[in-house]
C-alpha positions in Angstrom: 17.6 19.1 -0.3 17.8 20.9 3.1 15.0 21.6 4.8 12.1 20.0 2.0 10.3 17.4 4.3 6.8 19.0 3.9 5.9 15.7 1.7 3.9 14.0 4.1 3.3 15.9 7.2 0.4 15.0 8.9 -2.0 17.6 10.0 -5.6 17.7 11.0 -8.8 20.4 10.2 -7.6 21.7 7.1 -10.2 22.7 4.7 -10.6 20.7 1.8 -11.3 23.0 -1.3 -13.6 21.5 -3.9 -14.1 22.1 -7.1 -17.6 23.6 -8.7 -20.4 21.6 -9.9 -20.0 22.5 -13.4 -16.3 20.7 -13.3 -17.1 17.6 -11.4 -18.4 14.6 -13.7 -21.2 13.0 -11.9 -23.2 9.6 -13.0 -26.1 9.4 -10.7 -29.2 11.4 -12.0 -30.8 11.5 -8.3 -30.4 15.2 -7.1 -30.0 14.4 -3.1 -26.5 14.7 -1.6 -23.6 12.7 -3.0 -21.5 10.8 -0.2 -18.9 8.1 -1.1 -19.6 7.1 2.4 -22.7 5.5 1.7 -21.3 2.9 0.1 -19.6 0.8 2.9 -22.7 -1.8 3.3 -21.4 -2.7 -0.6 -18.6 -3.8 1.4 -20.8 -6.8 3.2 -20.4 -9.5 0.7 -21.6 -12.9 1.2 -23.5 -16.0 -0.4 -26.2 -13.4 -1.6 -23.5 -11.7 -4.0 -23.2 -11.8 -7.9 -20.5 -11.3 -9.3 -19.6 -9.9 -13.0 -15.7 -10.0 -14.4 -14.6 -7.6 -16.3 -11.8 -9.0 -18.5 -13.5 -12.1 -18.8 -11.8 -14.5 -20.8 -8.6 -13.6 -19.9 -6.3 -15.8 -18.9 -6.1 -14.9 -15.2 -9.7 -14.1 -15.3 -10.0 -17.8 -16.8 -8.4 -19.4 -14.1 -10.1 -17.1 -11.4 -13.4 -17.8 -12.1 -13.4 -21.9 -12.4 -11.7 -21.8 -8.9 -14.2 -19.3 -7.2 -17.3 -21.2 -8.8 -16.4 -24.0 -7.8 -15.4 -22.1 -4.2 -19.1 -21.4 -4.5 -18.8 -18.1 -5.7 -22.2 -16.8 -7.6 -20.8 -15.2 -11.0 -23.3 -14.1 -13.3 -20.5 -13.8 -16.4 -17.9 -11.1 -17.4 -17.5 -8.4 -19.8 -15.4 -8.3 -23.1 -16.2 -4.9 -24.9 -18.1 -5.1 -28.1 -18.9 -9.3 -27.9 -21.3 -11.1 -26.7 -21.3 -14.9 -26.4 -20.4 -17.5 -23.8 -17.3 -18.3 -21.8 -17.2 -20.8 -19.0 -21.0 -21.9 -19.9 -21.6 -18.0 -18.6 -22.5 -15.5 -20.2 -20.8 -12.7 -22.2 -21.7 -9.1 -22.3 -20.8 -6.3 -24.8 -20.3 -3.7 -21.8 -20.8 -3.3 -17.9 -24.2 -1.5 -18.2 -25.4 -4.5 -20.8 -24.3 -7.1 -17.8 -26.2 -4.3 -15.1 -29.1 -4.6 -17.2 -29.5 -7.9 -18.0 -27.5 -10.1 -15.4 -27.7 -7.7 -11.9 -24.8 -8.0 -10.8 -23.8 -6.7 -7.2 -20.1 -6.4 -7.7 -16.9 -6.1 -10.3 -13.8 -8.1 -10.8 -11.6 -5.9 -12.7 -9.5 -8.2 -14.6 -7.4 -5.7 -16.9 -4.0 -4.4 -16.9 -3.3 -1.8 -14.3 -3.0 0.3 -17.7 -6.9 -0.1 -18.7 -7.8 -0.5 -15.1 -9.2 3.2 -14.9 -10.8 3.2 -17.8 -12.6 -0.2 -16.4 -13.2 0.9 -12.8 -15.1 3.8 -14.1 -17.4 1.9 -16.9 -18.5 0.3 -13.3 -19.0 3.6 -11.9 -21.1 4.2 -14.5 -23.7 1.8 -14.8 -23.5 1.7 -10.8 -22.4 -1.2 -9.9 -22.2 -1.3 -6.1 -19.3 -3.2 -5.5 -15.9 -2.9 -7.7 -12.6 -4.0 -6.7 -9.6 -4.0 -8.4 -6.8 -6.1 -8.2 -4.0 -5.1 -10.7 0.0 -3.6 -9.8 1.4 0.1 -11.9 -2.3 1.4 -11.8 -0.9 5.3 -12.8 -1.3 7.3 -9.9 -3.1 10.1 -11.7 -5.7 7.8 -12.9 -6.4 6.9 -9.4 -6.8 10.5 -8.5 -9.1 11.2 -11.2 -11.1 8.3 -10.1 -10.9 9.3 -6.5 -12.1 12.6 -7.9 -15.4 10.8 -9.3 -16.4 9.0 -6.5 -16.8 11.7 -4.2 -19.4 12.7 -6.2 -21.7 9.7 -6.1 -23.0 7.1 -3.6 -23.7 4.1 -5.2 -20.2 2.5 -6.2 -18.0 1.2 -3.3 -14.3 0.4 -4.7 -11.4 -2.4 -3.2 -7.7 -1.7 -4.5 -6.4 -1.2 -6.6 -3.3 -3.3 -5.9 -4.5 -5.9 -3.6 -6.0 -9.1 -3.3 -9.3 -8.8 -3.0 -12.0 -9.0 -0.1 -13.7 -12.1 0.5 -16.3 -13.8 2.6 -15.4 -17.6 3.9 -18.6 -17.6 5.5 -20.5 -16.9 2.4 -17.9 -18.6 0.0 -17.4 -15.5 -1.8 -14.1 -14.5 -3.3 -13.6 -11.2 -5.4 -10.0 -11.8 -5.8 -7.3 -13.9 -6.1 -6.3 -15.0 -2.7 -5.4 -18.6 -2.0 -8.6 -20.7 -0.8 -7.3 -23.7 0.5 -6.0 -21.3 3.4 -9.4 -19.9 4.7 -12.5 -21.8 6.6 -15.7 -19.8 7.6 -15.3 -18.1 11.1 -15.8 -14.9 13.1 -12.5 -13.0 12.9 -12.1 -9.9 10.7 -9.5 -9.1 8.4 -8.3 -6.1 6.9 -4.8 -5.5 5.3 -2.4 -3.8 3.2 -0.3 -6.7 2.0 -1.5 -9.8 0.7 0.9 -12.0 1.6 0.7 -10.8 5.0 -3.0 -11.8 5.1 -2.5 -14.6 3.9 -0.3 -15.6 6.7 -3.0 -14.3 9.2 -6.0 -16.4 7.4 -3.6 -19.3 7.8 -2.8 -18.6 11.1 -6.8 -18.1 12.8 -7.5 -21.2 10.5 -5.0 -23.1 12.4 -6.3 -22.0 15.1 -9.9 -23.0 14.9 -11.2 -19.8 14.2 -12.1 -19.3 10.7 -12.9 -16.2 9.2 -16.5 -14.0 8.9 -14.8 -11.1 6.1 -11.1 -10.2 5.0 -10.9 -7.1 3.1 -7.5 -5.9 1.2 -6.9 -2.0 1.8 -3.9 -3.3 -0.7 -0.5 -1.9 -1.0 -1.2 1.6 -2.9 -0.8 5.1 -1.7 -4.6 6.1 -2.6 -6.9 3.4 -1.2 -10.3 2.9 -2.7 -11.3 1.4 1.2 -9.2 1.6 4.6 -8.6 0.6 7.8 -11.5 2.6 9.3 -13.8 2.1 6.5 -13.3 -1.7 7.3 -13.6 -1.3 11.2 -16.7 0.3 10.6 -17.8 -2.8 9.2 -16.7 -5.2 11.5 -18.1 -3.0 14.4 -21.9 -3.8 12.9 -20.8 -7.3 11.5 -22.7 -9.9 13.9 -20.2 -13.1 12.5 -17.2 -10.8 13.5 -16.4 -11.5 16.8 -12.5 -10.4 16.4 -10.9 -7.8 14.5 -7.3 -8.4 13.0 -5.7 -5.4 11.5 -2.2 -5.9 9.4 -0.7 -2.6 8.0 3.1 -1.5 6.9 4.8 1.8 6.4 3.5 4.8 4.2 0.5 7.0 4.8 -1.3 7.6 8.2 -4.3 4.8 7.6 -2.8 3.1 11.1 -3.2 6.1 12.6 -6.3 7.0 11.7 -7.2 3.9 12.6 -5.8 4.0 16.3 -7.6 7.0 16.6 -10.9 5.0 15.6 -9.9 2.4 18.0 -9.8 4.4 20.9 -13.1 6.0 19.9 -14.8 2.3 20.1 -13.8 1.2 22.4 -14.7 4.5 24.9 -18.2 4.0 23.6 -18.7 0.5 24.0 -18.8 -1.5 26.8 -17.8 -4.9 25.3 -15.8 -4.0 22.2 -14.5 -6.9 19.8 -11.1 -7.6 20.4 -8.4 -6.2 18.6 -4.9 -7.4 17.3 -2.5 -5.6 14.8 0.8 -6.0 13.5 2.5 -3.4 11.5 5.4 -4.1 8.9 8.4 -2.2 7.8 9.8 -1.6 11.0 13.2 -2.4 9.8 12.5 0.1 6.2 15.4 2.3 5.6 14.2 6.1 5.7 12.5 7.2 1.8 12.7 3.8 0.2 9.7 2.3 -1.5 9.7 -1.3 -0.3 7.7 -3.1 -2.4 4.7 -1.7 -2.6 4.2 1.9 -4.3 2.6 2.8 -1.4 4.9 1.3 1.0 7.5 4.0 2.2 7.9 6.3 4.8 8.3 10.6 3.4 9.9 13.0 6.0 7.1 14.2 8.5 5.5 11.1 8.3 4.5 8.7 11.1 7.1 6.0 11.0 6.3 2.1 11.7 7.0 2.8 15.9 5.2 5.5 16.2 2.1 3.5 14.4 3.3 0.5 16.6 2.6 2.8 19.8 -0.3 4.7 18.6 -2.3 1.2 17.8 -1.0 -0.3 21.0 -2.2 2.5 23.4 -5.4 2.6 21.5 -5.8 -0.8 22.8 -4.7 -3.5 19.9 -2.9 -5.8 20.8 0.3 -6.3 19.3 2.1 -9.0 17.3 5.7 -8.9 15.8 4.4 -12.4 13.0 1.3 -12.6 11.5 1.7 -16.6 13.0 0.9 -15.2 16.8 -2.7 -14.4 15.6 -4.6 -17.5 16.0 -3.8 -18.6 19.5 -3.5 -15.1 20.6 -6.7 -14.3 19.4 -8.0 -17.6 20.5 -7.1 -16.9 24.0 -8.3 -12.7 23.6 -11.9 -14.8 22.6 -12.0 -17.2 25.3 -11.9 -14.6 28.2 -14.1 -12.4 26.4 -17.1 -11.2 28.6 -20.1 -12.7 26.6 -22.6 -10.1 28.0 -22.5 -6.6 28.2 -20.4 -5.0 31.1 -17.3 -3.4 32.0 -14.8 -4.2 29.4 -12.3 -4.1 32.6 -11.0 -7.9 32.1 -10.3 -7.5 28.5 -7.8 -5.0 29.8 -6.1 -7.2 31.9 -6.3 -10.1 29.8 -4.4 -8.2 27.1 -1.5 -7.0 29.2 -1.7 -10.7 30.2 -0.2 -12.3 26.6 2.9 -11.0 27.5 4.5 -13.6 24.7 3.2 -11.6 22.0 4.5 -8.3 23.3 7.2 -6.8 20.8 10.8 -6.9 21.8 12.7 -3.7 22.0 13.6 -2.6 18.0 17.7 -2.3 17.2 17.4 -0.2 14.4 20.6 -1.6 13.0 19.5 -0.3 8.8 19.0 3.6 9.7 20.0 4.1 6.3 21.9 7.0 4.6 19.0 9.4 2.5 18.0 7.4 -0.3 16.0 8.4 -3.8 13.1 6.5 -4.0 13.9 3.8 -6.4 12.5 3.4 -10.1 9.1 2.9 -9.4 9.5 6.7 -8.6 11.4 8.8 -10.1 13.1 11.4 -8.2 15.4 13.6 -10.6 17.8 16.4 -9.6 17.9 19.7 -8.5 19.1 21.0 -11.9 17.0 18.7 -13.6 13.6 20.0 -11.5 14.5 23.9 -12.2 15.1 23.3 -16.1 11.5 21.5 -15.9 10.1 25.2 -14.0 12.2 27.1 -16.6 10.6 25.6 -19.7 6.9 25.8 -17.7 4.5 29.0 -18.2 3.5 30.9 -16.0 7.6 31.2 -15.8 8.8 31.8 -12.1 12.1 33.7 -11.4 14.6 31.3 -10.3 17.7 31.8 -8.2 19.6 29.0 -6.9 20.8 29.5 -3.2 21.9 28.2 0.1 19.4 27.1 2.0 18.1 30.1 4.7 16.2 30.2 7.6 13.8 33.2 6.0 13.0 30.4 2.9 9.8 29.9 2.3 8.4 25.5 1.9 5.9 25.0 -0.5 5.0 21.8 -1.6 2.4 20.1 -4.1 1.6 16.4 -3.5 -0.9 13.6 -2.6 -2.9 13.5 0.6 -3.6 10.1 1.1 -6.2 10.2 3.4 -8.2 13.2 1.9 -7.5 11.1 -1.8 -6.2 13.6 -3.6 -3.9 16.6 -4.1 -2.8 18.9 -1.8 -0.4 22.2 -1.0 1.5 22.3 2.0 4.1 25.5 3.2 5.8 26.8 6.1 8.9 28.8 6.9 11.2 27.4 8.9 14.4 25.5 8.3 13.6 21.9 9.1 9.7 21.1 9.0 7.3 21.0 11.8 3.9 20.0 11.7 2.2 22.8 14.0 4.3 25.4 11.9 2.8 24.1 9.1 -0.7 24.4 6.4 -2.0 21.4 4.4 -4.0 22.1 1.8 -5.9 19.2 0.0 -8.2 20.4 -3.0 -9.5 18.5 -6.0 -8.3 16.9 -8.7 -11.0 18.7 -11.4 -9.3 22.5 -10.0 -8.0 24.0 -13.4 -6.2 26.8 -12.2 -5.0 28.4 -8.7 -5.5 32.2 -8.8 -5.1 35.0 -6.0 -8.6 34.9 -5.3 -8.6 30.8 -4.5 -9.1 30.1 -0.9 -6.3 27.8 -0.8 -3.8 30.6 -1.7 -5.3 32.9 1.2 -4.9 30.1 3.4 -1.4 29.3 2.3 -0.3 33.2 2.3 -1.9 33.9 5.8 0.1 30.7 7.3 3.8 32.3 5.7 2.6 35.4 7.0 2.5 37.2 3.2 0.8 40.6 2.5 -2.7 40.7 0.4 0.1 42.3 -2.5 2.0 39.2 -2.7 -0.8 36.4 -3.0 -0.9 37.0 -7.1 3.4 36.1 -6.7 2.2 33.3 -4.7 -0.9 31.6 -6.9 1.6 32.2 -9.6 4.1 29.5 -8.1 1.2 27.5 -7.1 -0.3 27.3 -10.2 3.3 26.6 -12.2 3.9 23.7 -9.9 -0.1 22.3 -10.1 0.7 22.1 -14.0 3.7 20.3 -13.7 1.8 18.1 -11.8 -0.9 16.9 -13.9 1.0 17.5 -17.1 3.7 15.2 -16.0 1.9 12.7 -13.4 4.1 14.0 -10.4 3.7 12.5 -6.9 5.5 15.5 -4.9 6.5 18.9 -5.8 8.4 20.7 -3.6 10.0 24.4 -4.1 12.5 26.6 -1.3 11.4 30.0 -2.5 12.1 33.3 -1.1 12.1 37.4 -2.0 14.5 38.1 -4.6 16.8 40.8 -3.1 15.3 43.8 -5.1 12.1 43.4 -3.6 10.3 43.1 -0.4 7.9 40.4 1.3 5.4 42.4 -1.0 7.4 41.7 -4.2 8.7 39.0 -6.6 9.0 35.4 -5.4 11.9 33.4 -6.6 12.6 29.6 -6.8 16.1 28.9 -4.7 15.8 24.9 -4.9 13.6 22.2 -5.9 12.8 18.5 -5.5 10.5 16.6 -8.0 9.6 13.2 -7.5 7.3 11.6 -10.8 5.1 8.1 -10.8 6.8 5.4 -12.1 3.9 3.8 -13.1 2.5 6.5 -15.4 5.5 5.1 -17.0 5.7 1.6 -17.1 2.3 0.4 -17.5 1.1 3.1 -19.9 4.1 4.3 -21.6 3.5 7.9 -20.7 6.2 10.4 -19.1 8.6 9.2 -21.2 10.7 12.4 -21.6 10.5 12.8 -18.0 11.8 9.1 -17.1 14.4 9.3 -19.5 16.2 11.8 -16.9 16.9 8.6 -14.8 20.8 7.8 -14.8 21.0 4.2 -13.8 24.7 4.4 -13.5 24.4 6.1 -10.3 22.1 4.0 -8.1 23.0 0.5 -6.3 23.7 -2.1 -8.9 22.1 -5.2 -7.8 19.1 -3.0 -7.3 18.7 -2.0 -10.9 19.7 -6.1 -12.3 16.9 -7.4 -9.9 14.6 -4.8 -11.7 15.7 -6.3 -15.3 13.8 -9.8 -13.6 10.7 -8.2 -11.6 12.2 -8.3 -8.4 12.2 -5.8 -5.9 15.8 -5.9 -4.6 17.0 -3.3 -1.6 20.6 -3.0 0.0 20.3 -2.4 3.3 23.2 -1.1 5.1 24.8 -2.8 8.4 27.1 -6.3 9.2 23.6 -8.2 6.7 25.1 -11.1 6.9 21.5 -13.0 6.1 19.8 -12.8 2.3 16.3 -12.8 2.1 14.0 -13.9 -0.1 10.3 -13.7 0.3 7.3 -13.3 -2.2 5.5 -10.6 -1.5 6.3 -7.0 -0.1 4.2 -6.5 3.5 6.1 -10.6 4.0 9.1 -9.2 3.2 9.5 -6.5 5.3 7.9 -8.6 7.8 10.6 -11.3 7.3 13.6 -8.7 8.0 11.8 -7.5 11.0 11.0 -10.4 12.2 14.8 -11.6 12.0 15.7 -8.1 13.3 14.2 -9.0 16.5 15.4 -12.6 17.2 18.7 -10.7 16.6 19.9 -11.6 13.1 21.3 -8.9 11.1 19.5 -9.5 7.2 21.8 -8.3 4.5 18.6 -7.1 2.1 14.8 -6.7 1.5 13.9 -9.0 -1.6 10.6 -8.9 -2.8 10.1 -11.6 -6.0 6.5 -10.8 -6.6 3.1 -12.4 -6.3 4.6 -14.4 -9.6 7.1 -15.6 -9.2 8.8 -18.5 -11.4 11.9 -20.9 -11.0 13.7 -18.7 -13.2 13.1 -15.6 -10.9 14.2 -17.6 -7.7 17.6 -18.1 -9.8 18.0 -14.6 -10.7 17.3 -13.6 -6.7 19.6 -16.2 -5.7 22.3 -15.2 -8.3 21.9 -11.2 -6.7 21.8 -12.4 -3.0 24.9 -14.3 -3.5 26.7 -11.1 -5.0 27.0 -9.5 -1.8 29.8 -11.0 0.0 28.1 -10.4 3.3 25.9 -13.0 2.9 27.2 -16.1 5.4 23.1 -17.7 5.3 19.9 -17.3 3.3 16.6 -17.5 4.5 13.5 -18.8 2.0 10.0 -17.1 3.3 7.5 -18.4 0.9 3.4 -18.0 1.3 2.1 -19.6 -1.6 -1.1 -17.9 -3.4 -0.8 -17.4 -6.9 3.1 -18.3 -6.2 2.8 -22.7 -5.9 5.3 -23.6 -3.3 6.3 -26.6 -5.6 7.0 -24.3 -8.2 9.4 -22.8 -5.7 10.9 -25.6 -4.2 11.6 -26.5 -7.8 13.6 -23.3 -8.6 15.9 -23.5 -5.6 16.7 -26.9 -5.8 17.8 -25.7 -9.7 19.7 -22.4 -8.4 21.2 -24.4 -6.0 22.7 -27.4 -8.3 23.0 -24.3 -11.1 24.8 -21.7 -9.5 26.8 -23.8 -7.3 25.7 -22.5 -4.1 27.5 -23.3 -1.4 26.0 -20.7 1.5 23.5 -22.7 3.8 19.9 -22.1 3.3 16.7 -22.5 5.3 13.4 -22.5 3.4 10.5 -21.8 5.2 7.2 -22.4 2.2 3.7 -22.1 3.2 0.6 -22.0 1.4 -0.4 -23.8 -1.3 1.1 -26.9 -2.0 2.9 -26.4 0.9 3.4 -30.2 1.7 4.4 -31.4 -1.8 7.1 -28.4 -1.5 8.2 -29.1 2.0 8.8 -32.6 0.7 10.6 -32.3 -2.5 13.0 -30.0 -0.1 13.6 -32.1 1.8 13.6 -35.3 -0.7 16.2 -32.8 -2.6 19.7 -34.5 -1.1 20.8 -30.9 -0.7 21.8 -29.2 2.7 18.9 -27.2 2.8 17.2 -26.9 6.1 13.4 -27.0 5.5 10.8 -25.5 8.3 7.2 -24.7 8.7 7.3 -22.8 11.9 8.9 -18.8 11.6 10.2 -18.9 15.0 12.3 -22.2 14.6 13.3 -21.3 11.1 14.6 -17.8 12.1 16.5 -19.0 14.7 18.0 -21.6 12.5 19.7 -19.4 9.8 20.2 -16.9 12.8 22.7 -19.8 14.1 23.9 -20.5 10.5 25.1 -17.2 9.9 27.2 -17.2 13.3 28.5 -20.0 11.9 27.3 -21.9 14.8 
């Protein structure tokens, strides 16, 4: 709708409105100021760390916990509610405080469908466990608000995820997670990242490089991070094993940003700061679409991948289009580090000086026509939104319109750094950020009323009369219970005077956007009457069959005459950028998930295929929890199967790499098998010129 891009604008020093004592929840009995910021030493893990799981004997928690003892990894046992036994010659415990009590544990491995995780994360909160990080997918957003809401109000529980990987210590043989160990070796580089995969590659690639690693922390792929960038960089600032900081993040949010801004701070106060490398994925995302990640997609008024790109760059990271480029370039940032304090002058000019790793110049050949965010959220219709604000007390006048230049903007939706919900307006008819109020309040408010700071705020910035602020709280208040009651992500309203009255008198709703969390509905089963508004028949085919299998399919406009297919989502849209640049033209973004099976490589092969632009395929595989024989396996079946006949190059890393690599190339098939990116992507560049 016209003029709605309020979603995500970015603005700074806007008060934060916080709900009353008597409605906050909190679980520490000490009476001295609460600060979720006192918990980022929980982050330092290391040998001296005891872990509990909760989900226990699970199967995934099963297989976890033999490969992280005998990693080295100090677990004290797990939690299955209401038993108590043994499992794994460790104990089992009838609840987290019973394990707090009686086993001590320093941190949580939360084990549970992204359904229960909630429920899980704040048992853990509750007998104060220090450390809990949480690795499941489809964790309802609202959940994660209401937790977000709970840790502000303490300072004892630090929390990872959800939707990542982990964090883990190589020094210390530590992992809370499930990232792939054969991959890391202790070191002094620093790690933080939203995509796993993508880490991955850069613990693979500083490994290979003979640096090792001291910590790697997973922001994960989310939109409301229990940990971030900063939060991370604090850490590694103190950390006396870091010597290097790596930083890998993707479209979505303003974490990069905030980040550059940190950056810059550091390294103006410091006279030898660490150095610092970054890469950021999605560069190739078309505009609105959630790629892969729930958290991975870029709203109107947000900072797009460039402009992170830039902002990191001039803050004085140094840049890398592959996660491969780490190691040596890092190597090389190390080796002509000054080792004493002094003028950080020749770390200046050594950075300009790895000119190799510089980005080439973006051809943003996929601008991409606007776009509903796929399934994982839903974003109905205009009609559909105003029958929801009909049927929804307080009842607001509605009067659908034209978009005008006198319309008012008023939006309710997340604020990802703040963690939790917000209001943002202006009057104009395409958004800026300096004409503009964001608003973030908590997640306990009940009601918005004329007398709430947040509406005076909102009124004074749309220029409104004392006389209409009860209109205004009124609409406010509508669209903050269609929030909660419905687990919305964004709410947005054109309003306006309705032409009997003055700027004074009645408000009335002219046009709407909803958008609604997908998981809320596909983990949890909630929202169904809400989801059941999706029409399938009207968005990209191949897109909704590649759902039907787990995949994470999108059509990206252009000549795409390379498929893709990658396992995991920061990889992927890595992978097309990465193509993008060495001047191929990729046909899709293809996403087969962190577990992915034979049968799911046939199903993505079967979709790429469909598309008749498709002259070459390229295979990007980092194998964690996804074995790269397990995926050499399923394309050498797709391949004999389906009867493919469009020339492939597989590129598998990770583990089991080698007994992939060979059985590809072992296979008799004309598939082209590589371990370097660079010569791979210039391979199936060639093939799908035909050359």
């Amino acid at each position: 709708m016209p003029g709605l891009c309020s979603l995500t604008a970015r603005a700074r020093g806007t008060p934060l409105v916080r709900a009353s004592a008597k409605q906050i929840k909190h679980f520490s009995s000490s009476s001295r100021h609460y600060d979720y910021t006192d918990t980022l030493p929980n982050l330092k893990i290391g040998a001296h760390t005891r872990v509990l799981f909760q989900g226990f004997t699970g199967r995934q928690a099963t297989a976890n916990v033999k490969e992280s003892l005998e990693w080295g990894t100090k677990i004290v046992g797990g939690v299955k509610p209401g038993v108590e036994g043994e499992h794994l010659g460790l104990p089992v415990f009838p609840s987290v405080r019973a394990a707090k009590e009686r086993a001590k544990p320093d941190a949580s491995a939360i084990y549970v469908p992204g359904n229960q995780t909630a429920k899980a994360i704040e048992e853990a909160i509750e007998a104060e466990i220090p450390l809990v990080v949480a690795v499941a997918e489809h964790v309802p957003l609202h959940d994660i608000l209401r937790l977000h809401s709970i840790l502000k109000t303490q300072s004892k529980t630090r929390l990872v995820g959800a939707n990542c990987p982990g964090i883990i210590s190589a020094i210390g043989k530590c992992r809370i997670g499930f990232q792939p160990l054969p991959c890391f070796a202790p070191g002094n580089i620093g790690i933080i990242a939203k995509s796993g995969t993508l880490s991955y590659e850069t613990v693979a690639s500083t490994t290979r490089a003979g640096l090792g690693q001291s910590l790697c922390i997973s922001m994960g792929g989310d939109p409301l991070a229990g940990t971030n960038f900063v939060d991370a960089l604090k850490i590694f600032e103190e950390d006396s094993d870091t010597k290097g900081i790596i930083l890998v993040g993707e479209i979505g949010g303003t974490a990069e940003i905030d980040a550059a801004e940190w950056i810059t701070d550091y390294r103006r106060r410091t006279t030898n700061p660490k150095p610092i490398m970054a890469l950021v994925g999605g560069q190739q995302a078309p505009p609105g679409r959630i790629m892969g990640h729930a958290g991975a997609w870029t709203a109107p008024g947000e900072p797009g991948p460039e402009e992170k790109y830039k902002a990191l760059e001039r803050a004085g990271a140094v840049m890398v289009n592959h996660p491969e480029k780490f190691g040596e370039g890092m190597k090389s940032l190390l080796g002509r580090r000054p080792q004493s304090p002094g003028s950080n002058s020749t770390f200046r000019t050594q950075k300009r000086g790895i000119s190799t790793m510089r980005r080439a110049t973006l051809h943003h050949s996929h601008k991409g026509r606007p776009h509903n965010l796929q399934s994982r959220n839903l974003s109905i219709k205009q009609f559909q939104a105003l029958g929801i604000l009909k049927q929804t007390q307080p009842a607001i006048p509605i009067n659908e319109t034209a978009p005008s230049p006198s319309d008012l903007h008023i939006s309710l939706t997340i604020d990802r750094t703040a963690l939790s919900p917000a209001l943002i307006a202006f009057q104009s008819n395409a958004f800026e950020p300096a004409s503009s109020v964001r608003l973030p309040f908590s997640y306990t408010t009940e009601t918005l009323t004329a007398s709430d700071p947040i509406i005076a705020a909102v009124a004074s910035k749309l220029q409104l009369p004392t006389s209409a602020h009860p209109n205004l709280a009124q609409l406010a208040q509508t669209l903050w219970k269609i929030f909660k009651q419905k687990e919305a992500f964004v709410l947005e309203v054109r309003a306006g005077y309705s032409s009997s009255s003055t700027a004074g008198g009645a408000l009335e709703v002219r046009g709407a956007r909803f958008g609604f969390d997908g998981a809320a509905f596909r983990s949890s089963g909630r929202q169904g009457e809400v989801h059941a508004l999706r029409n399938v028949k009207e968005e990209v085919h191949e897109e909704v069959e590649a759902e039907k299998h787990g995949i994470v399919y999108v059509k990206l406009d252009g000549e795409g005459s390379i498929g893709t297919l990658v396992n995991g989502a920061g990889l992927a849209m890595n992978t097309v950028d990465a193509l993008t640049i060495h001047g191929g033209y990729c046909a899709n973004f293809l996403d087969t998930g962190g577990k992915a099976t034979s049968e799911t490589v046939k199903s993505s092969f079967r979709i790429i295929t469909s598309d008749s632009r498709v002259r070459a395929i390229f295979v990007n595989i980092f194998g964690g929890l996804t074995r790269c024989d397990m995926i050499a396996e399923g394309i050498i079946l797709a391949f004999r199967d389906l009867n493919m006949s469009v020339p492939m190059v597989v590129r598998l890393r990770g583990t089991n790499e080698e007994v992939g690599q060979n059985m590809i190339a072992e296979s008799g098939l004309p598939l082209h098998a590589f371990d370097s990116f660079e010569d791979a992507a210039k391979k199936v560049i060639s093939l799908a010129r035909g050359q």
